[in-house]
C-alpha positions, 0 to 999 in steps of 0.5 A, spaced: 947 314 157 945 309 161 944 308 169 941 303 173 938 305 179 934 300 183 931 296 178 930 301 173 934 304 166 934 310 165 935 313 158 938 320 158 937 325 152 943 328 155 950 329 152 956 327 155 957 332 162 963 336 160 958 339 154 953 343 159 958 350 160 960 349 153 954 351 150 948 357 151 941 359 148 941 361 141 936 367 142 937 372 147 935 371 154 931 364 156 927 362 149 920 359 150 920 351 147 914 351 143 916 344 141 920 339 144 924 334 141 921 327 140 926 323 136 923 318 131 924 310 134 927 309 128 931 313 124 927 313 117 920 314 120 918 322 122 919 326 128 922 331 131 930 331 131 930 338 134 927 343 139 923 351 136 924 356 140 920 362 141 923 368 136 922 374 132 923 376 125 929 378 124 932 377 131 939 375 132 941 367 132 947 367 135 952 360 136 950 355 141 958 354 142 965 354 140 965 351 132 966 352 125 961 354 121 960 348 115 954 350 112 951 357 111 946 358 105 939 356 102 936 348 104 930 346 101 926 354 101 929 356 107 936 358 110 940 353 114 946 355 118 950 348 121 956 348 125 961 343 127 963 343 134 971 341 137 966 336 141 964 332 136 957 335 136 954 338 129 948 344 132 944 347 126 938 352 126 933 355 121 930 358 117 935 364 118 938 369 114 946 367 113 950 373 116 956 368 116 959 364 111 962 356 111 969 356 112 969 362 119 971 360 126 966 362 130 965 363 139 960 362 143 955 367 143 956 370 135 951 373 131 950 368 126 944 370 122 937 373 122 930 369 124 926 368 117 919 367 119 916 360 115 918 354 120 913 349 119 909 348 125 910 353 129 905 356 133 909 361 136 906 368 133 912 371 129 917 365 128 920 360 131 927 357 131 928 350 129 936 348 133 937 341 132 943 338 134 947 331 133 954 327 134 954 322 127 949 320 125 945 320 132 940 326 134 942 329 140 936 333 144 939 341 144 937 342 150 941 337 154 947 341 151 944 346 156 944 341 161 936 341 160 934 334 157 930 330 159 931 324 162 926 317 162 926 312 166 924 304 163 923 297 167 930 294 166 929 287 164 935 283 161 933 280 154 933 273 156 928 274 162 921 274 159 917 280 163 914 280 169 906 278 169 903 283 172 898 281 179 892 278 177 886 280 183 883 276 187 875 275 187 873 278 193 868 271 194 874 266 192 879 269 196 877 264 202 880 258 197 886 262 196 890 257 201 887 251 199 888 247 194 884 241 191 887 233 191 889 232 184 890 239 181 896 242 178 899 247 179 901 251 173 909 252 173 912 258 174 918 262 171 
């Protein structure tokens, strides 16, 4: 999503405004963020595609929305459950232990699995959830499907504008020439 607002871009990690009501917390209650999602700037380098959540071993992992499970199994040593959304969205979550099966409509809400211990650099005590979320190929910050994303703000700049100079300072002993200019000298041209 893009806006511009006074001179500024603003790049949200939020997906569209009709999805917020649709989803909820995978684990009860209000989850503690242990890692947020920090996205790769191109899609081959490493990153965070997803958020981990707080948890205990063997805590129920519920579904974040309406959907249909389209994978639950083991994924590379640990268990995986994928679940595709009307919306287009596809939400994931890990390490679980599967209690659903590819193929099963689910509700927001249902139980979907159990949390496995082991997430790679949790540093929660007991375990933490690892709940990504995606539309295509594009990465989507889980949390905007709660209407929590963040939102960052960058300088606006078209790509044919070369970028502003930033102001250089006067030296206090020169700034009685600042007025000034000699016969004969030239001005450097300005953009």
């Amino acid at each position: 999503m893009r806006l511009l607002l006074t001179g500024l871009l603003i790049l949200s990690t939020a997906a569209p405004p009709s999805s917020p009501a649709r989803f909820g917390w995978p684990l009860p209650g209000t989850p503690t963020v242990v890692r947020r999602f920090d996205p790769p700037p191109e899609p081959w380098l490493p990153g965070h595609r997803g958020v981990d959540l707080a948890g205990s071993i063997g805590e129920i992992v519920r579904a974040a929305g309406d959907g249909q499970v389209v994978f639950a199994g083991p994924l590379a040593g640990r268990g995986v459950i994928s679940v595709a959304h009307p919306d287009g969205v596809r939400t994931t979550y890990e390490p679980v232990t599967p209690t659903t099966t590819a193929g099963q409509t689910i509700r927001r809400g249902e139980p979907i699995g159990r949390l496995d211990p082991g997430h790679p650099g949790c540093s929660a005590d007991e375990a933490c959830l690892h709940w990504g979320a995606r539309r295509g190929e594009t990465y989507l910050d889980p949390l905007s499907l709660l209407g929590l994303g963040r939102v960052r703000l960058k300088p606006l700049r078209s790509a044919a504008a070369p970028a502003a100079r930033p102001p250089v300072a006067a030296h206090p002993r020169r700034s009685h020439r600042r007025g000034r200019r000699r016969v004969g000298a030239r001005r450097p041209p300005t953009d």
